[in-house]
N, C-alpha and C positions, 0 to 999 in steps of 0.2 A: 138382525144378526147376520153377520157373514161367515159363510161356513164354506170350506173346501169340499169342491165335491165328491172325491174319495170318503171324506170321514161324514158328510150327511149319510153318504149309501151304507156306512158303517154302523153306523147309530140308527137308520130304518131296518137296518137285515138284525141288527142284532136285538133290538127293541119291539117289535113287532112281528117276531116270531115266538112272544110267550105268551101261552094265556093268563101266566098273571102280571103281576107289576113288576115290572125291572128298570134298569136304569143302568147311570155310572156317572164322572164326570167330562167336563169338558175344558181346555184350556188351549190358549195360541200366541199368537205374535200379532203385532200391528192390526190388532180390531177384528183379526179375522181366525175363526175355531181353526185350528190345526191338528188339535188331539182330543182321543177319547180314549177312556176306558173305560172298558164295560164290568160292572159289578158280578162277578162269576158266581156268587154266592148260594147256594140254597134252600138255606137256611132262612128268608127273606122275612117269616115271622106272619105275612098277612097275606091275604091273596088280596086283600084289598086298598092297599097302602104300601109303599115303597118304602124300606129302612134301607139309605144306605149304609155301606162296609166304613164309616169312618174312620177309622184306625188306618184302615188299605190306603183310604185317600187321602190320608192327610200324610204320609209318608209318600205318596204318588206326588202331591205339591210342590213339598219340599223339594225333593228331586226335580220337579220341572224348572223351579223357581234357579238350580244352577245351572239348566240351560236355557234359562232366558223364556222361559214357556210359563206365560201367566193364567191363573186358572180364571176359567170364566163363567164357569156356575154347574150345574146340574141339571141332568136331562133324565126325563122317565116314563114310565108308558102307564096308558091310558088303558083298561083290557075291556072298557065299551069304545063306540063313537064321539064321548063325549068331549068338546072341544072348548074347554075352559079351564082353567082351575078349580080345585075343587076347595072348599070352607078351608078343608084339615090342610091342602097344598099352602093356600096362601098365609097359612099360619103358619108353616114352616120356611115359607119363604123369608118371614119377619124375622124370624128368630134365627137365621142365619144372614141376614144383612145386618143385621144388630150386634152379631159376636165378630163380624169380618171388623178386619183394622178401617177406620177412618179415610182412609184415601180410598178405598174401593167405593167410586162411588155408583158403579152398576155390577151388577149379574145376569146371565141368562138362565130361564128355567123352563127350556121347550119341552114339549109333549109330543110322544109317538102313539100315533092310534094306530087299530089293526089294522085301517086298511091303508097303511106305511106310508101316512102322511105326517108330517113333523110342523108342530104351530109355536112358535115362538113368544115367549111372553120375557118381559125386562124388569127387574127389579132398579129401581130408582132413589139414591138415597138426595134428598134433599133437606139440612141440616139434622132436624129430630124425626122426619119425616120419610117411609119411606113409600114410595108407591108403584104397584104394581101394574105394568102397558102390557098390551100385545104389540108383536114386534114382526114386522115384516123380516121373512128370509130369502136374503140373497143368497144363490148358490155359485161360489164361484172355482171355475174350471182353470185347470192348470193349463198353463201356454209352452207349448214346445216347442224348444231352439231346433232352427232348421240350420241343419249342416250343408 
């Protein structure tokens, strides 16, 4: 995953500052995260499972979709160390590569643990099949025009 390095440091301050699960989505331009928003909600339901606000975010898509800002999956935190998926994550992962249109044929679904590290995992549709990678993160830095 390629991620701007403004909105990585976005998604660790805002993810890894709660004791319990939180999260939001992610979406950008040319392969690379641009945007996040963070789930404000607090009503969140579990301390041990992340719902996201679907309603918020699927009206948040849409609007990106007419500036050109494609969504790119779902990010959420972790409120141990632990650095995997967990059973109930990657069932959720199915069942939303499964309802996305047909041409999506990847998603991201990084994790933030508390100590504001962010691990990257890929969902992969390959025809009826989908399968879930860990995903190296590049962080990449904005270059400023010199005057």
């Amino acid at each position: 995953m390629r991620i701007n390095e403004k909105i990585y440091e976005l998604i660790i301050n805002k993810c890894s500052n709660n004791s319990i699960e939180t999260g939001g989505i992610i979406g950008g331009k040319n392969n690379v995260v641009t945007k996040f928003v963070f789930d404000e909600r607090t009503d969140l339901g579990s301390k041990r499972h992340y719902h996201p606000d679907i309603e918020k975010f699927n009206i948040c898509i849409e609007n990106w979709q007419n500036e050109g800002i494609r969504f790119y999956g779902i990010v959420h935190s972790h409120f141990s160390e632990e650095k995997e998926l967990s059973f109930g994550d990657m069932q959720y992962i199915q069942i939303i590569m499964r309802a996305m249109p047909k041409y999506i044929r990847s998603l991201y679904f990084p994790i933030v643990l508390p100590s504001k590290e962010l691990i990257s995992f890929k969902a992969l549709r390959a025809k009826n099949e989908i399968a879930i990678i860990n995903d190296d993160v590049k962080i990449m830095t904005e270059r400023r025009n010199k005057s």
